[in-house]
N, CA, C and O atoms as a Tinker XYZ file with bonds, in Angstrom:
   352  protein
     1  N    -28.026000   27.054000   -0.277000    73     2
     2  CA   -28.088000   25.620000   -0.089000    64     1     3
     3  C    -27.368000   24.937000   -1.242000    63     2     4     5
     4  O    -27.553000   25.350000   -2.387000    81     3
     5  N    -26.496000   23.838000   -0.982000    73     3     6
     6  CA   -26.161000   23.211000   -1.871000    64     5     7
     7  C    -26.849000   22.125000   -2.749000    63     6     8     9
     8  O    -27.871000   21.591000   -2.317000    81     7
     9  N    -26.284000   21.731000   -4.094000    73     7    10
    10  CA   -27.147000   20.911000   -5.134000    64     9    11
    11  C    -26.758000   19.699000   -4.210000    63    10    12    13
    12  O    -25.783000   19.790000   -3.464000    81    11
    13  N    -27.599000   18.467000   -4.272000    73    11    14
    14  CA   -27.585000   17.635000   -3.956000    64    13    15
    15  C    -26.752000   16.395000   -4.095000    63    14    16    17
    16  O    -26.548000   15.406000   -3.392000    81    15
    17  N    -26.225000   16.951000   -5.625000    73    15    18
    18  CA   -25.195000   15.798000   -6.049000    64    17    19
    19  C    -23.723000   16.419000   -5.987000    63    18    20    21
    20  O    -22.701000   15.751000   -6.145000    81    19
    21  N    -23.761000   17.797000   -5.735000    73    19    22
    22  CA   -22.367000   18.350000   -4.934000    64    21    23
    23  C    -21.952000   18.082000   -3.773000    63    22    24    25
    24  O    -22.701000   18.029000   -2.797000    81    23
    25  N    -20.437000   17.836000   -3.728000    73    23    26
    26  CA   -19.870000   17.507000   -2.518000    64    25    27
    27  C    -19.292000   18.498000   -2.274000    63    26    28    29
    28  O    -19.008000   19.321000   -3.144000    81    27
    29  N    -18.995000   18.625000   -1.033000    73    27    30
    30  CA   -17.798000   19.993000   -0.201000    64    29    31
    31  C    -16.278000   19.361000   -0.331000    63    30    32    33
    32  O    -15.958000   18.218000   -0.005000    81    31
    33  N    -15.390000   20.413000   -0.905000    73    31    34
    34  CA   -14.234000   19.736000   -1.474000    64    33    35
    35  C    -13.516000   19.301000    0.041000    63    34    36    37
    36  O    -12.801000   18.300000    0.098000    81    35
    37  N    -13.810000   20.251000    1.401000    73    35    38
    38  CA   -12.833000   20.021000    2.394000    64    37    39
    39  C    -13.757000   18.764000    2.936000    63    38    40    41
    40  O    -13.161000   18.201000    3.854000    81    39
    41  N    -15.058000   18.143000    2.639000    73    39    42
    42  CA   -15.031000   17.106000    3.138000    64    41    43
    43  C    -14.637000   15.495000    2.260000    63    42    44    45
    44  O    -14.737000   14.330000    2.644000    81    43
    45  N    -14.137000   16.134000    0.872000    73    43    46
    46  CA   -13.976000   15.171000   -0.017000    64    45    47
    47  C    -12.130000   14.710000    0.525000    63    46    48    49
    48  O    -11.644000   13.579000    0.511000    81    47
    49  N    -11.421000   16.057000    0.971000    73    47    50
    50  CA   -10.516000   15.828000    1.018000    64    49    51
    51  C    -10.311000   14.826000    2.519000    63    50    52    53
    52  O     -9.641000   13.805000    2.673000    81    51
    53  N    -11.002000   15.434000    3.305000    73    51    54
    54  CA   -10.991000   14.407000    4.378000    64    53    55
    55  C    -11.356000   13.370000    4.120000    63    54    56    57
    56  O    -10.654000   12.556000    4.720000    81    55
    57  N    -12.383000   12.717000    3.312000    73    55    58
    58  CA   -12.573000   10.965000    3.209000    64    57    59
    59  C    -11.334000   10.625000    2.476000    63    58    60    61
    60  O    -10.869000    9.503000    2.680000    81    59
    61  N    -10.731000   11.412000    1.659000    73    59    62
    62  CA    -9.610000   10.929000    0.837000    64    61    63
    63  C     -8.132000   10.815000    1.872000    63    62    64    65
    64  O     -7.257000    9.971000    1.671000    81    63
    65  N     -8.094000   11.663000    2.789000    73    63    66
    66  CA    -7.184000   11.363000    3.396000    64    65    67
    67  C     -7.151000   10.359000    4.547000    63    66    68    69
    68  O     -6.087000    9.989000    5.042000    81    67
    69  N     -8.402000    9.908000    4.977000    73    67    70
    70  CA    -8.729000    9.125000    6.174000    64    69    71
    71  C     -8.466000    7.576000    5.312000    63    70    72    73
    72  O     -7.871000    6.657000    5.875000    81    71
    73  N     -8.979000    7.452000    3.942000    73    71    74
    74  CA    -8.857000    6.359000    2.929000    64    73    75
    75  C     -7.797000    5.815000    2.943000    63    74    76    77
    76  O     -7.630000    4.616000    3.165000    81    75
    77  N     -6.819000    6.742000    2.675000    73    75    78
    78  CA    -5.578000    6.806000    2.095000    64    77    79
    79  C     -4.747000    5.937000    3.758000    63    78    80    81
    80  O     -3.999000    4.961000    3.809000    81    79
    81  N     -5.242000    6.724000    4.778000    73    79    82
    82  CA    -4.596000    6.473000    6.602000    64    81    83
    83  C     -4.641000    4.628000    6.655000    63    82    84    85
    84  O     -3.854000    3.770000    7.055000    81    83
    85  N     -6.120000    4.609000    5.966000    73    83    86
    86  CA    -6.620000    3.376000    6.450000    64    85    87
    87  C     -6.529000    2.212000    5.477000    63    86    88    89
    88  O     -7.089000    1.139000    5.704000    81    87
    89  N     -5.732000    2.480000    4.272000    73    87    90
    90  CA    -5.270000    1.801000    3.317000    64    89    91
    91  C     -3.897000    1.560000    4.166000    63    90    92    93
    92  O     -3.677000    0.420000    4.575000    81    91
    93  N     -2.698000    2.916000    4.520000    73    91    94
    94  CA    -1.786000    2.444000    4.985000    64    93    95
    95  C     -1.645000    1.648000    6.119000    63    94    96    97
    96  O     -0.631000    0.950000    6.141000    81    95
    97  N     -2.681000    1.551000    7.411000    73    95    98
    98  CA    -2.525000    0.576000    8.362000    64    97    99
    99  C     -2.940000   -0.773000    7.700000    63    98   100   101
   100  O     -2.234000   -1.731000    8.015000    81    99
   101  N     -3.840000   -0.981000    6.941000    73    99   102
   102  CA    -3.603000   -2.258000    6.571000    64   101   103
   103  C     -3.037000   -2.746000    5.256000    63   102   104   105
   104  O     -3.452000   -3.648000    4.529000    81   103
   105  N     -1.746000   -1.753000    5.084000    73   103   106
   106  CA    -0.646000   -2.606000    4.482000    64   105   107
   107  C      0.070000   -2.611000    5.380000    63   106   108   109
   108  O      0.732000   -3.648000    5.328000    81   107
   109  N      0.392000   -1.882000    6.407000    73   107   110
   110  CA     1.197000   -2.315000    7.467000    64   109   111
   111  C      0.958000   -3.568000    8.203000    63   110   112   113
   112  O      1.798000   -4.426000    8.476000    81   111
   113  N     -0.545000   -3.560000    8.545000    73   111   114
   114  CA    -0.695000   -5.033000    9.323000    64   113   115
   115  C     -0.539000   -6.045000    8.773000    63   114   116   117
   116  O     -0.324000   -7.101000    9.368000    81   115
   117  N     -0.629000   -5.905000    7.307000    73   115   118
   118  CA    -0.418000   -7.221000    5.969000    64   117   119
   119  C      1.203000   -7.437000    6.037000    63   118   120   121
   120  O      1.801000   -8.495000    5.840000    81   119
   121  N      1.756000   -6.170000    6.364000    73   119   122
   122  CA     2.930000   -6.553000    6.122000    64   121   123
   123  C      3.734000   -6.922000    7.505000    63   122   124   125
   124  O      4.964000   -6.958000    7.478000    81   123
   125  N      2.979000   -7.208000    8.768000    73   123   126
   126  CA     3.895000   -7.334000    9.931000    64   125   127
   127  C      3.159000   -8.951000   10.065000    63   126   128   129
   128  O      3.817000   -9.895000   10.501000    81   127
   129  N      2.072000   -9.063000    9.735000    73   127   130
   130  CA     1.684000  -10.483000   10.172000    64   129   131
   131  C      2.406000  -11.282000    8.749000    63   130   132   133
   132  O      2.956000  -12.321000    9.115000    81   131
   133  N      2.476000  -11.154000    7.927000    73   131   134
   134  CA     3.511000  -11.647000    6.698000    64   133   135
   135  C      5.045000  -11.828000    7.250000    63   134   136   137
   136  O      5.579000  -12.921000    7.444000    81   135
   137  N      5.397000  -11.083000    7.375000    73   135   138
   138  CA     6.663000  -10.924000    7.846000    64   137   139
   139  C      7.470000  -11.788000    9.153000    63   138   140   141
   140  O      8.552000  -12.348000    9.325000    81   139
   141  N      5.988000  -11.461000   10.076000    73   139   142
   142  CA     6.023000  -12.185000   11.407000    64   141   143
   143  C      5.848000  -13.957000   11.303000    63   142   144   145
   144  O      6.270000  -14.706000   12.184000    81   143
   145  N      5.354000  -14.288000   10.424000    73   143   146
   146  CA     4.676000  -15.736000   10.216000    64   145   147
   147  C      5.967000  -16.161000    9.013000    63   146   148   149
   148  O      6.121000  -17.324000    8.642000    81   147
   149  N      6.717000  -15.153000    8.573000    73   147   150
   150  CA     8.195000  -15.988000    7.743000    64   149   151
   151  C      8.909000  -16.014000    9.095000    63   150   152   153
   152  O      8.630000  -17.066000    9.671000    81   151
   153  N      9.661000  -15.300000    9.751000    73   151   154
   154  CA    10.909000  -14.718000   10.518000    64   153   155
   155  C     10.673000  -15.072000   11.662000    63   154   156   157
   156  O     11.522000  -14.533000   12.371000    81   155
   157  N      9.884000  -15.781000   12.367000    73   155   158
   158  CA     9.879000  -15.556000   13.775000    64   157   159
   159  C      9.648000  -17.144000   13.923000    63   158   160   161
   160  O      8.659000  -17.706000   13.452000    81   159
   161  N     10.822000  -17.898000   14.733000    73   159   162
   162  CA    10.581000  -19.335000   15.081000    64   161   163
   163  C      9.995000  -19.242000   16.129000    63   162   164   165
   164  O      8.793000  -19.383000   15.907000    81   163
   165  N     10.217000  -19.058000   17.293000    73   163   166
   166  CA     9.536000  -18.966000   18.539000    64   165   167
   167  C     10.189000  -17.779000   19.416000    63   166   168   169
   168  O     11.397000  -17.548000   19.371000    81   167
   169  N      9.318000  -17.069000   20.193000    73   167   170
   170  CA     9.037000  -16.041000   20.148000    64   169   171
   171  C     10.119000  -15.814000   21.343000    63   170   172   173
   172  O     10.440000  -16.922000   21.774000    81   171
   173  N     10.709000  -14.897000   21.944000    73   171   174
   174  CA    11.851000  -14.563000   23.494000    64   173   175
   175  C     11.584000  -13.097000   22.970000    63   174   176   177
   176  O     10.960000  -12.573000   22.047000    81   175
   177  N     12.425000  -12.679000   24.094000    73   175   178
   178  CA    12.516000  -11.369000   24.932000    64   177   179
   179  C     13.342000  -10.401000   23.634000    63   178   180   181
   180  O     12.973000   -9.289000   23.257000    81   179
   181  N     14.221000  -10.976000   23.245000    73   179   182
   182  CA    15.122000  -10.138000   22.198000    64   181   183
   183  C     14.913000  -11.082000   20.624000    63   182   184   185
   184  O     14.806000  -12.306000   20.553000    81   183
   185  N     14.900000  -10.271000   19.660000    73   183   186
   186  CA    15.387000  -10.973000   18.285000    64   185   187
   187  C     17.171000  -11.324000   17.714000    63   186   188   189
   188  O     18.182000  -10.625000   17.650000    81   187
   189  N     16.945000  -12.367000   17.472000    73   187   190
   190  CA    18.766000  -12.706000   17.726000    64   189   191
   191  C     18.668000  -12.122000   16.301000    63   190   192   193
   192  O     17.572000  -11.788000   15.851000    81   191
   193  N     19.841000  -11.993000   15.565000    73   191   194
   194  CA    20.514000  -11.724000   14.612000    64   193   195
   195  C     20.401000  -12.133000   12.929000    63   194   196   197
   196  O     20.849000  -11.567000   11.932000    81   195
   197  N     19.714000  -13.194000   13.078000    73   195   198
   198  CA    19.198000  -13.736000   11.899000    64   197   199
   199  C     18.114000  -13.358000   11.661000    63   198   200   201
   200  O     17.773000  -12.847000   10.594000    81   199
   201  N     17.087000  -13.645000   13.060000    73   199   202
   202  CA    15.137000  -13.009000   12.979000    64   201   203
   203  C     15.338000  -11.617000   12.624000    63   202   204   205
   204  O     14.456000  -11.030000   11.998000    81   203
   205  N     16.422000  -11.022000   12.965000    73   203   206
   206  CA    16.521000   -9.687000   12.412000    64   205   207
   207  C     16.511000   -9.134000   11.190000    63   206   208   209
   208  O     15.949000   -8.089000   10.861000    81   207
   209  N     17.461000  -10.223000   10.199000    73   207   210
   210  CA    17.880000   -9.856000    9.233000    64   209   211
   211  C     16.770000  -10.423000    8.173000    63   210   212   213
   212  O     16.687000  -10.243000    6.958000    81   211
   213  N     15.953000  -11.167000    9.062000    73   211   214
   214  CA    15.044000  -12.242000    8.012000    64   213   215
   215  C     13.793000  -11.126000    7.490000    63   214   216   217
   216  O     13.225000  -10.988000    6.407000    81   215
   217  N     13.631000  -10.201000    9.214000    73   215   218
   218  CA    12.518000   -9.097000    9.308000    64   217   219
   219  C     12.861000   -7.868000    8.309000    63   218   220   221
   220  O     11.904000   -7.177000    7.960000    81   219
   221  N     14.116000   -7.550000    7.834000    73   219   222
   222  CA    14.452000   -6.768000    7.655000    64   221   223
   223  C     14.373000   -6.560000    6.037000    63   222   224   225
   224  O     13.913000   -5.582000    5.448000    81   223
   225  N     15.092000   -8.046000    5.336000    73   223   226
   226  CA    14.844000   -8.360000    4.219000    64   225   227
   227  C     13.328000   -8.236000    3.550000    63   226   228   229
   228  O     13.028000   -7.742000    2.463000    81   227
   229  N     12.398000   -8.897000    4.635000    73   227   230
   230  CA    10.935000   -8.874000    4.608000    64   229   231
   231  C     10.620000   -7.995000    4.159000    63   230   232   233
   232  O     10.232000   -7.879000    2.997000    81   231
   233  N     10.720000   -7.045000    5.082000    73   231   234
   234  CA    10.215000   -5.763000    4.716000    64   233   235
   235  C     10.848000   -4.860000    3.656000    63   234   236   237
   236  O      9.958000   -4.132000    3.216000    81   235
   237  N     11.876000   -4.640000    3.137000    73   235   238
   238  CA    12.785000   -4.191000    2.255000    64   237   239
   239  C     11.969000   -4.635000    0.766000    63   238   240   241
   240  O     11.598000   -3.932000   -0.174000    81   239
   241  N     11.872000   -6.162000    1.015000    73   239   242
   242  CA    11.489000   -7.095000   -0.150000    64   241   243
   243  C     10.012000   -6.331000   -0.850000    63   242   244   245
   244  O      9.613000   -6.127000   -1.996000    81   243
   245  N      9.551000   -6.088000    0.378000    73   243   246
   246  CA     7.727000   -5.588000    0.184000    64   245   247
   247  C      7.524000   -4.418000    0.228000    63   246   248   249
   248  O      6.363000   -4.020000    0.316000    81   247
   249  N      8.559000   -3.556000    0.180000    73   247   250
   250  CA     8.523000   -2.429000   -0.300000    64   249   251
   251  C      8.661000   -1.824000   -1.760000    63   250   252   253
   252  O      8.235000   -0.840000   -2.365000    81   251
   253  N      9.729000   -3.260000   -2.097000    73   251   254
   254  CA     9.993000   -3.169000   -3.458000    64   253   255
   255  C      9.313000   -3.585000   -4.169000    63   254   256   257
   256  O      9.385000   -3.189000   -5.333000    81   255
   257  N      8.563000   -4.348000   -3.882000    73   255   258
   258  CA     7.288000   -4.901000   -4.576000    64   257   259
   259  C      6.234000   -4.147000   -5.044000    63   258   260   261
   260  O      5.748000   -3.932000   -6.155000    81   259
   261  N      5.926000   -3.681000   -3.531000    73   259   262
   262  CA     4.801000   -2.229000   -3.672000    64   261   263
   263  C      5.369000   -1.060000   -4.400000    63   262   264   265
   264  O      4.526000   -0.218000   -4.708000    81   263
   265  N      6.421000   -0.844000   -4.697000    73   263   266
   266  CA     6.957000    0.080000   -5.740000    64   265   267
   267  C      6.535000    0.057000   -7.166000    63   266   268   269
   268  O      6.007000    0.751000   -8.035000    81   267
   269  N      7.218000   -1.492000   -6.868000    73   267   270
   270  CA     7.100000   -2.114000   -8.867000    64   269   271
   271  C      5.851000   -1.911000   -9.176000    63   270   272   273
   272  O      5.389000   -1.112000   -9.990000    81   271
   273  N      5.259000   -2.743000   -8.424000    73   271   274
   274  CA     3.609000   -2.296000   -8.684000    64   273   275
   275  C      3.001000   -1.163000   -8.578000    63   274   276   277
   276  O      1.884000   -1.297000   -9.078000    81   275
   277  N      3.141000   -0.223000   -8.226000    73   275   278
   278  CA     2.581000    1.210000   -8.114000    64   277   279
   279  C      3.435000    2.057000   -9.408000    63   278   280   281
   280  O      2.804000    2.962000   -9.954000    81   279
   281  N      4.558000    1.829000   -9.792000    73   279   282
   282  CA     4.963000    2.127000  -10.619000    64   281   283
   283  C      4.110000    1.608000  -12.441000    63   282   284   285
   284  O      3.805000    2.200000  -13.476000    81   283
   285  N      4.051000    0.392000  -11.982000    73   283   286
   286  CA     3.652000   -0.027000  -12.947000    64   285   287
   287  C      2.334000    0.330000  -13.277000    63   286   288   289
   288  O      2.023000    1.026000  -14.244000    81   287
   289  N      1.763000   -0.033000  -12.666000    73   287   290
   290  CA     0.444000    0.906000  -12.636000    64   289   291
   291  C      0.038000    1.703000  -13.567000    63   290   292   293
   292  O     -0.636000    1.545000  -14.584000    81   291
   293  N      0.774000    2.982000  -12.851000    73   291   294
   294  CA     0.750000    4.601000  -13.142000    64   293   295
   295  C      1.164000    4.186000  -14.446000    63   294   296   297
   296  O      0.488000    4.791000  -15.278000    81   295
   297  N      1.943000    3.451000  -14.950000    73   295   298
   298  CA     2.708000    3.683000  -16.402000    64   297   299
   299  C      1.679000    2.863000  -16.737000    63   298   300   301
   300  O      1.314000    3.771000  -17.485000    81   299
   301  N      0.886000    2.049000  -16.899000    73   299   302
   302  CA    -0.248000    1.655000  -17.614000    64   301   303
   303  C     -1.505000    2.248000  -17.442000    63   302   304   305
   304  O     -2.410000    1.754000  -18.114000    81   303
   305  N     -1.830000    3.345000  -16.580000    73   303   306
   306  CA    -2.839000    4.190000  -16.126000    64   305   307
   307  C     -2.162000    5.282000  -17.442000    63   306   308   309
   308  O     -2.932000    5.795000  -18.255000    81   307
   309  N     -0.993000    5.473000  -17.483000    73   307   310
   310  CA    -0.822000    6.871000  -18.471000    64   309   311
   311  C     -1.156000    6.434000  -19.898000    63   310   312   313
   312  O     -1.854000    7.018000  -20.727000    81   311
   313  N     -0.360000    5.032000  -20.017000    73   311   314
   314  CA    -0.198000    4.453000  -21.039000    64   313   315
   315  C     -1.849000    4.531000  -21.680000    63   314   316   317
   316  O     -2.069000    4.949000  -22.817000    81   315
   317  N     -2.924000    4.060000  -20.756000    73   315   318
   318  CA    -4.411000    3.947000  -21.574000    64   317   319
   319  C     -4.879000    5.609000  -21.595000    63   318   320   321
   320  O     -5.900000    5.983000  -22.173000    81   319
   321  N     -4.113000    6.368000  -20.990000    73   319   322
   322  CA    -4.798000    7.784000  -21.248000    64   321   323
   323  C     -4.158000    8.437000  -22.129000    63   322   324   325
   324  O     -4.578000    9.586000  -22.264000    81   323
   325  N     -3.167000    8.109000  -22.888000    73   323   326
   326  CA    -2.392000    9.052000  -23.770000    64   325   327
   327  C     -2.803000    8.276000  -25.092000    63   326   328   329
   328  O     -3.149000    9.017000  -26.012000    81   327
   329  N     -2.822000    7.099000  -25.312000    73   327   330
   330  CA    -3.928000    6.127000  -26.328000    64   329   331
   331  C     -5.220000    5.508000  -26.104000    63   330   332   333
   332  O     -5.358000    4.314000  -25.840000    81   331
   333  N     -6.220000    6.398000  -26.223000    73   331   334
   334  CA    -7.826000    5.866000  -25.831000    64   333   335
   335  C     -7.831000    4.613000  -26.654000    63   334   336   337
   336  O     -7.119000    4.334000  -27.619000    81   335
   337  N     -8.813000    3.886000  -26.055000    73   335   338
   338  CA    -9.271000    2.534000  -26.867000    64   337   339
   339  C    -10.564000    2.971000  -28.239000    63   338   340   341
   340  O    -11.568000    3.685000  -28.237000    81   339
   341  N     -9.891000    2.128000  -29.278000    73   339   342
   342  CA   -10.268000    2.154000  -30.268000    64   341   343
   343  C    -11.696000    1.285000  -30.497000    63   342   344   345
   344  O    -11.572000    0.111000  -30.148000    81   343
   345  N    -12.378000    1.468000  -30.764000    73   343   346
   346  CA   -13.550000    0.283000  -31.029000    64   345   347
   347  C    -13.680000   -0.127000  -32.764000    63   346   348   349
   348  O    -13.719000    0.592000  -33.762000    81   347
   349  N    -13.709000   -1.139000  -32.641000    73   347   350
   350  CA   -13.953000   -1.233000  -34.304000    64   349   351
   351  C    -15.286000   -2.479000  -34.583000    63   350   352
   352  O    -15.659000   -2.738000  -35.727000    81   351
């Protein structure tokens, strides 16, 4: 029988990957109703050429964003682990 405050790693890995699923659909939906509410004047059958390029930028734009920031991050996540905080 297991200790009580142990977890099973293959079910740790599954909440971590279902987390991870359900983090990415809702940056996707953040990023299509964002996108959709800049680029889209009124709505037809095809996107002409501009709604295209407006969608396209959109998304390009917010990718790069989510980069910078995930980048940045990690480099301030390393940054506080390679210099612990000092107390004085």
């Amino acid at each position: 029988m297991t200790e009580p405050n142990s977890t099973d790693p293959q079910l740790q890995s599954f909440i971590f990957a279902e987390t991870q699923k359900q983090r990415f659909q809702v940056l996707v939906h953040g990023l299509t109703d964002k996108c959709w509410e800049t680029c889209m004047g009124r709505p037809s059958n095809r996107l002409d050429s501009r709604t295209e390029a407006c969608i396209t930028n959109c998304v390009e734009r917010f990718i790069d964003v989510t980069t910078f920031i995930t980048k940045r991050l990690m480099n301030t996540t390393k940054y506080r682990s390679d210099s612990p905080l000092e107390f004085q």
